[in-house]
N, C-alpha and C positions, 0 to 999 in steps of 0.2 A: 187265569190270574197272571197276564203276562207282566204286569207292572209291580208287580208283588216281589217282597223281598223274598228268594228260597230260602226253603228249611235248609237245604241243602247242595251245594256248588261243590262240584271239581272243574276246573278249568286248565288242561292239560296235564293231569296229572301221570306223573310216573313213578311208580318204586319197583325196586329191584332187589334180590336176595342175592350176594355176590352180583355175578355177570350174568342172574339169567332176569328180565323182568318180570314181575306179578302183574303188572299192568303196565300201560306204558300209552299216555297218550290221552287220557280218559277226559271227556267231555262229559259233563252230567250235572241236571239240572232237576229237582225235585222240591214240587211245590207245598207250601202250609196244608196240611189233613190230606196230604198226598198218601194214598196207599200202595207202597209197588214191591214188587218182589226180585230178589237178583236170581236169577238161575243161572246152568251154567255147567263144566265137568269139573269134576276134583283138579283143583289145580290149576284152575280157570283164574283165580283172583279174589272171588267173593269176599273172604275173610280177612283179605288182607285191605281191601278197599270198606270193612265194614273199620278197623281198625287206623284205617287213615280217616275216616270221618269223625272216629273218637280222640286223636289227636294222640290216640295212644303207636302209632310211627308217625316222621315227620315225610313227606314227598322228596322225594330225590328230584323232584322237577315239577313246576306248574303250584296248582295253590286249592286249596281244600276249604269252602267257607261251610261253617256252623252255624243258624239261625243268625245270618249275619258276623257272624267274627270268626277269631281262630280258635277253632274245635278244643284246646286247652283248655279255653277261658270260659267256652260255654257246656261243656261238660257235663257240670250238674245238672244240666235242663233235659241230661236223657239218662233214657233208662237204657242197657243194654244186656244181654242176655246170653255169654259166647256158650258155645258148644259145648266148653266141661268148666270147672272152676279148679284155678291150681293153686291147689293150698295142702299142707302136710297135712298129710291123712292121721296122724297120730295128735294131733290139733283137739281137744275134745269141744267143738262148734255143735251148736244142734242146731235146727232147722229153723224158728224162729230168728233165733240170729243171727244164719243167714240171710234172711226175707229183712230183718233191720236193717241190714248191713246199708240197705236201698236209701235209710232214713238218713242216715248218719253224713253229713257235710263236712264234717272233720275226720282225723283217723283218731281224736280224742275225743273225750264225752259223755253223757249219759243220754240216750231217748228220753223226749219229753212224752206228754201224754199224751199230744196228738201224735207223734209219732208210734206209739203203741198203738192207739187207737189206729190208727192205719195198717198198719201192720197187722192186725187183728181183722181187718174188715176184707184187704186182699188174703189171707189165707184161708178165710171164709171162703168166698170164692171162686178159690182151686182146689177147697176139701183137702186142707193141711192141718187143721186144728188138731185131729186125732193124732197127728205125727210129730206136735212142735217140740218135742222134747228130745225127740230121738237126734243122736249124731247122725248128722247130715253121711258123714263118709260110711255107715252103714246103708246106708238107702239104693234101690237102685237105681238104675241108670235113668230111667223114667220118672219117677220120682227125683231124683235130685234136677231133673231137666225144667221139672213142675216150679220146684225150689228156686230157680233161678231164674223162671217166669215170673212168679211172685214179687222176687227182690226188683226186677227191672222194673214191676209195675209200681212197686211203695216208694217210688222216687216222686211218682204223680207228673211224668215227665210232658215236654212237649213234643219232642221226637223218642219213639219207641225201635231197637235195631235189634231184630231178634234172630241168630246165629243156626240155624236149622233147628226150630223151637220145637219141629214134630219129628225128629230123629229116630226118638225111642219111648216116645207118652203113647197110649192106648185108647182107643177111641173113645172112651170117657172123658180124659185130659182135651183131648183136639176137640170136642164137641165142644167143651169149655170155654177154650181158647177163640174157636173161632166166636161163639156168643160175644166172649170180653172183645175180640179185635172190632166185631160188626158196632157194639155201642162207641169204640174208642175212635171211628173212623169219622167222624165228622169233629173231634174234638185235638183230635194230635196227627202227626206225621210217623207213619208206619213205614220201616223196609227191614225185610224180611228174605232171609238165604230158605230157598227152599228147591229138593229137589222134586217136589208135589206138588207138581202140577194140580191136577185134580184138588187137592186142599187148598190153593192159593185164586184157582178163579172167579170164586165168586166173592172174595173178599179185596180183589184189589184191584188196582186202575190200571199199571200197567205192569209188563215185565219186562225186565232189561236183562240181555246176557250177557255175562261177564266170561271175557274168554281172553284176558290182556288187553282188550279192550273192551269199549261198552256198548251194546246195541237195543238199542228201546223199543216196542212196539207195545200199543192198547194190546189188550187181554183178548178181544174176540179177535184179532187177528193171529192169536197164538193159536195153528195150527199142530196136529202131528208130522206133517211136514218140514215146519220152524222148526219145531223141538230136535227132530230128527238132525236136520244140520246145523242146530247148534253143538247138540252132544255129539256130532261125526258118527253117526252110526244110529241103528233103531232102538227106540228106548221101550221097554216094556209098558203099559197101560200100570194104573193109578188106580184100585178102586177103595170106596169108602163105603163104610156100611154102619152108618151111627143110629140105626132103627133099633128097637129091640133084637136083644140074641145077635148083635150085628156084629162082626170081628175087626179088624184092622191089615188092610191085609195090600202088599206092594210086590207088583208081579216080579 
């Protein structure tokens, strides 16, 4: 779809934390019901160019487009999912609320009914029912990781940006997930921080590494090789076991 407007443009982008860059330079171009995944080493930039796409930092240089505009403005059109949620733990939030949180277009309000009603039909989904009442900040880390899949999806977004979404979920959760992403991939724009390999190739188009800069390749040419010199070193094998009796298991 070269004439197509992207979901999403960086066009020379650079940010920096002081004097050292997160990225610097970044060219990148991702198309409507594009699926891609950023990989990459700790430190490489991913999160911080997931957060320049949300408009939540602005570029020290170059220019970031959003389904067409600037990432501020078009915002609510995505769902996103960071790594943890930072809110005071002594907060008393339970899990349904925060899966609303997704509904809610103001920081004032009340959910209407479709909004319940949504909210109700994705926790269905990720098997949260049984938990909506519990405070969110008792829950574990896999579980709260679920919670915050949930909230990204009750947005009903058109880009989905999900922050190492199989971190710490259990082969239950990721069977889920990948099910929700395979129905969601012909309807929204998917990018996703992951360093799973093995969990991300048969669900996306391509991969790009982020390493202060960005380098894209289709998915079959992601070799052990690639990987290998992207990470600067050999990375362990990936395996997944979502059969019955199957574990979760990262070498």
């Amino acid at each position: 779809m070269p004439h197509s407007e992207p979901a999403l443009e960086c066009r020379k982008v650079s940010y920096s934390y002081g004097r050292e860059y997160a990225v610097e330079g970044v060219d990148l171009r991702i198309e409507p019901r594009e699926t891609v995944c950023l990989v990459g080493p700790n430190g490489g930039g991913k999160s911080t160019l997931l957060k320049l796409f949300l408009g939540l930092l602005e570029p020290d240089a170059g220019e970031v487009c959003l389904l067409g505009g600037r990432p501020k403005q078009m915002r609510r059109r995505v769902g996103y999912m960071p790594q943890r949620l930072d809110f005071d733990r002594k907060l008393p939030i339970n899990v349904q609320e925060v899966v609303q949180m997704g509904r809610l277009r103001r920081a004032w309000g009340w959910p209407t009914r479709e909004d319940r009603q949504k909210v109700e039909r994705v926790m269905d989904e990720l098997d949260l029912r049984e938990i909506a009442r519990q405070p969110f900040a008792s829950l574990s880390g896999g579980q709260q990781q679920r919670v915050l899949i949930a909230r990204a999806l009750a947005v009903e977004p058109e880009v989905l940006l999900l922050d190492e979404p199989t971190a710490m979920t259990d082969a239950f959760v990721e069977a889920k997930l990948v099910e929700r992403l395979r129905d969601l991939h012909q309807r929204l724009t998917v990018v996703l921080v992951s360093h799973d390999i093995a969990f991300v190739r048969h669900l996306v188009d391509r991969v790009i590494c982020v390493q202060r800069t960005a380098e894209s390749h289709p998915v079959e040419e992601v070799t052990p090789e690639v990987i290998e010199r992207w990470y600067g070193g050999p990375v362990h094998a990936v395996r997944h076991d979502h059969h019955e009796g199957g574990g979760h298991h990262h070498g």
